[in-house]
N, C-alpha and C positions, 0 to 999 in steps of 0.2 A: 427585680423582675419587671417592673413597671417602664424604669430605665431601655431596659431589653426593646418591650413593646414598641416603646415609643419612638426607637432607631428602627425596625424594623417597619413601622409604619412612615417614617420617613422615608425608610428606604423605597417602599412599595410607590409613594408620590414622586422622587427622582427618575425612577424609571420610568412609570406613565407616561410624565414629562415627555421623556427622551419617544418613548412610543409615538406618544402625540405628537411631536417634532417631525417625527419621520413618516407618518402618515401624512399632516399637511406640507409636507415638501413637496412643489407644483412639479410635474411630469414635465417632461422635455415637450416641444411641441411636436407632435405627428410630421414627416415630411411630404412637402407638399405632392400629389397627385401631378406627373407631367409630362404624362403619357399618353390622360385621356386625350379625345376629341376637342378643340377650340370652342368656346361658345363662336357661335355666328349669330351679333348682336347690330351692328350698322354692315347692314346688307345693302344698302344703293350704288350699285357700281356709277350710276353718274351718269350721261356726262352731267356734269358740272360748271358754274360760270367760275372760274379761278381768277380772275384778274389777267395780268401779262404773264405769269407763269401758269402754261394750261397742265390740268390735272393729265396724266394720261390716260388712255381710253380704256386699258386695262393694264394690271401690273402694279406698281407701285416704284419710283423713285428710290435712291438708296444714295446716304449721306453719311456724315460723321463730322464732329467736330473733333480733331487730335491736338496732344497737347504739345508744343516745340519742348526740344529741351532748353531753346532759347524764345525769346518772345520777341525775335525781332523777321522782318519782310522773310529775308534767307532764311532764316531757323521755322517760317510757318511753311514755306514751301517745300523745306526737306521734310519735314514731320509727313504730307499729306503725299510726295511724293514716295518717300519711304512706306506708307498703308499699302498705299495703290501697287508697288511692284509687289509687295506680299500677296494681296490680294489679286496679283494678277487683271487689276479692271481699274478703270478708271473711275471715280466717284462723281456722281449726277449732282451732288449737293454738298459745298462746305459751306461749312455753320462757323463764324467768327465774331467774337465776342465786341461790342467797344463802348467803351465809357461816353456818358452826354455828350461830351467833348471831342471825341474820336471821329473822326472823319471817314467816310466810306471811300475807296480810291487809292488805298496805298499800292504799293509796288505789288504787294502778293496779291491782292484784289486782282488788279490787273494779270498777273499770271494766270492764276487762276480760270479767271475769264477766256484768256487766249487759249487755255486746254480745253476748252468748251464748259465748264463747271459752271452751276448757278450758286450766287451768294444767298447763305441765307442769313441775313445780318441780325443780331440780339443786339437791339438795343437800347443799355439801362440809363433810361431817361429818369430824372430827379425830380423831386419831387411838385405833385400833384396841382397843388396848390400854386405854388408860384409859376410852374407851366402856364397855369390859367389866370394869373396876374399881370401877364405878360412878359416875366422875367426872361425868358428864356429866348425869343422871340427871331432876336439876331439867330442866335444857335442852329435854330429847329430849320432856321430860314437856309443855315448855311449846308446843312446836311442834306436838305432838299434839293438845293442845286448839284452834290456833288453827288447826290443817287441820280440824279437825273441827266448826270454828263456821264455815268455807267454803260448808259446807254444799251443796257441789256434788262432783261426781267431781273427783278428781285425780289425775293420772299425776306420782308419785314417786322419782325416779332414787337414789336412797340412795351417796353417791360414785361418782359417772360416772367411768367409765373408770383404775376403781380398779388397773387394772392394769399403769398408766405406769411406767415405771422410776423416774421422780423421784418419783415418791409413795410407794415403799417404805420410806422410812422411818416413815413414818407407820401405812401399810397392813400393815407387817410381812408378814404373808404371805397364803395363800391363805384359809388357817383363821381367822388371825384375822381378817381380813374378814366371812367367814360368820359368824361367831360375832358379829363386832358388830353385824351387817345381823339377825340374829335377837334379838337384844335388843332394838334398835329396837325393834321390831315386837313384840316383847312388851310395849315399853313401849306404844305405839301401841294396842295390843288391852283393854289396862287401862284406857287412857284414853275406851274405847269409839268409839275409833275406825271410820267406818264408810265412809269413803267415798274411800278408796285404794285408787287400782289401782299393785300395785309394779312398777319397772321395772328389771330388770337391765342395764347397760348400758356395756360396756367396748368398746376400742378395736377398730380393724380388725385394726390392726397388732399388740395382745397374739394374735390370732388368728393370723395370720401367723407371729407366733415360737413361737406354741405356748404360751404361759404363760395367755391369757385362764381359759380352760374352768375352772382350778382356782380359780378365784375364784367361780363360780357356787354359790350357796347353796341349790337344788335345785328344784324343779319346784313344789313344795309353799308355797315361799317365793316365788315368782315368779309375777305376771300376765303381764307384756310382755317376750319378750325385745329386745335393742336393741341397735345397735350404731353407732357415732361413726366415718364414713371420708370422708378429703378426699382429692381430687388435689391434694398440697402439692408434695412434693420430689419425688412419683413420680406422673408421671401419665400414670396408665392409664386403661382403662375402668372403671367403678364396680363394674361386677359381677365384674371381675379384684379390686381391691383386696380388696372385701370376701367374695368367694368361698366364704374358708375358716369367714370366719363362718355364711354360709349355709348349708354346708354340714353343721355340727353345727346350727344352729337349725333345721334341716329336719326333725329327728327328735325335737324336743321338740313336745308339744300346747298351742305358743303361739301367738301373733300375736307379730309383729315390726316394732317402730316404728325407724326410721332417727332415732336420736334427734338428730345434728347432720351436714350435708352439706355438704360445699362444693366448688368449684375456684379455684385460685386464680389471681389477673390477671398472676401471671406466665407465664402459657399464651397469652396471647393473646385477643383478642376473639373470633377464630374459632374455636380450640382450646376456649375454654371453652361459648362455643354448642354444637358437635359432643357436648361430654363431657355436657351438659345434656339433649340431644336422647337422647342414649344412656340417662343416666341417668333418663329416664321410661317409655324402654324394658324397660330391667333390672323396675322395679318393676312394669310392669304382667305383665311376664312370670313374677316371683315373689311370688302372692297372696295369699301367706302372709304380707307386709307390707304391714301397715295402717295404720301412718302413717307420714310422713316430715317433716322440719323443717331446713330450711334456715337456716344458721349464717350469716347476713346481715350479717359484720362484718369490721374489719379490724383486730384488735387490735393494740394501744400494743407498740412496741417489735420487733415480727415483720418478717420481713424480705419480699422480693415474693411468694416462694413460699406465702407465710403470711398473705396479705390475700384475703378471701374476696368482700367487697361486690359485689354485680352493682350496685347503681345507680351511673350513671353511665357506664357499659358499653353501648352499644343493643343490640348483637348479642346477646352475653351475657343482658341482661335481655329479652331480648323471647323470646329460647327459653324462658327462665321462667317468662314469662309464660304463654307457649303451655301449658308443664306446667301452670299452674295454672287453666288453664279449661279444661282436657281434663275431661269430663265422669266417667272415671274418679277423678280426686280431687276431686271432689265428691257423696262418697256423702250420699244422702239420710240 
């Protein structure tokens, strides 16, 4: 009998168990809200002092950086040409990536340019330290000359989103950041550099954690402020992600370019239509940015959270579409 009991009272703590199991299993998350109203949080339509790329007076600029299927002059030109006939419009902003070493002025630069397009160059300068050791010197020297035989405006990201955690080692810190991004540009200003609009521009998420702000190099050193926010692993509304950024760029006397955007195909065709729909809401609602640039890609190695491409997508791309012939991002 005792036998008995004592199965049976084991039995009664197996079950529990599994009870209690199944109570603490966390809910899915709610889906996001993205239909309300936009916050309208940087309200300063402007004008604004922007450097050699002036902000427009109202509207907002519309850009993207797309991915070739080859990475050579031809294969970037067909990629941005191939956008634009979907999109029916031509693109006010390509965004092109280059290493320390990469030079401003290749063949698609130049194409580019002759379609009327403004560059807006990312580029990932090494690190911090030796920048300001003087290591770099020639380099910096030589990329100044070859922005400066451009001979058109250019929007300058000086290391995007210096604020990643994986780049600290390089970034070292806040300071030295600023202190390299000022050398640049001392180097840039000897070279008679004249036709760079600078562009700060770090992540949503150092915003979020709090670490962005201390990387900014001051009002003085800065044309455009910028900020890089996707629906990857968290998706929200745009104006939630990037909130907190808005929320300190509201009180600088900038203009604000969304320097990469995206959502990704792991939401859904529908999900990512709705976040698109939202997200031309968010911007018209804060006019304080004036351009935006759509991250048109699906980089090597990422997983679904982390591919961004609307072609291929209809829902997806045809809300896109819509943002990009809304007459709002087509300022004259």
């Amino acid at each position: 009998m005792r036998r008995v009991i004592a199965l049976l009272g084991l039995l009664i703590l197996v079950l529990a168990g599994c009870t209690s199991h199944r109570r603490d299993k966390p809910e899915p998350a709610p889906a996001p809200d993205l239909t309300s109203a936009p916050a309208a949080v940087a309200v300063n339509p402007g004008p604004f002092e922007s450097g050699p790329f002036e902000a427009p007076a109202t509207g907002a600029y519309l850009g993207a950086w797309i991915k070739p299927d080859e990475l050579t002059h031809v294969g970037r030109v067909e990629a941005v040409d191939g956008l634009e006939e979907e999109l029916g419009r031509p693109l006010d902003i390509i965004n092109t990536y280059r290493r320390f070493e990469q030079m401003v002025g290749t063949e698609s630069d130049a194409e580019f340019l002759a379609q009327g397009a403004t560059l807006m160059v990312s580029w990932a300068t090494g690190d911090n330290r030796s920048i300001l050791a003087g290591e770099h010197d020639r380099l910096i020297k030589q990329q100044a000359r070859a922005i400066r035989k451009v001979d058109r405006p250019v929007l300058l990201r000086i290391r995007w989103e210096m604020d990643r955690p994986n780049l600290r080692a390089t970034m070292w810190s806040g300071e030295d950041y600023i202190a390299a991004y000022k050398h640049i540009r001392e180097i840039f200003a000897q070279q008679r550099v004249e036709n760079v609009s600078w562009v700060w521009c770090p992540t949503a998420e150092g915003f979020i954690r709090g670490d962005a702000p201390a990387f900014y190099p001051g009002d003085d050193q800065v044309d455009w402020t910028c900020v890089d926010v996707y629906a990857g692993n968290l998706f929200q509304p745009i104006g939630t992600l990037m909130g907190p950024f808005l929320q300190w760029a509201a009180q600088r006397p900038k203009p604000i370019i969304v320097g990469e955007f995206g959502v990704a195909k792991a939401w859904g065709s529908e999900g990512r239509a709705a976040w698109l729909r939202n997200a031309a809401g968010t911007f018209k609602a804060n006019p304080q940015i004036k351009g935006v640039v759509y991250f048109e890609s699906n980089p090597e190695g990422n997983g679904p959270k982390q591919q961004f491409q609307l072609a291929g997508d209809k829902p997806a791309f045809d809300a896109f579409t819509r943002l990009t012939k809304d007459p709002y991002f087509n300022p004259s």
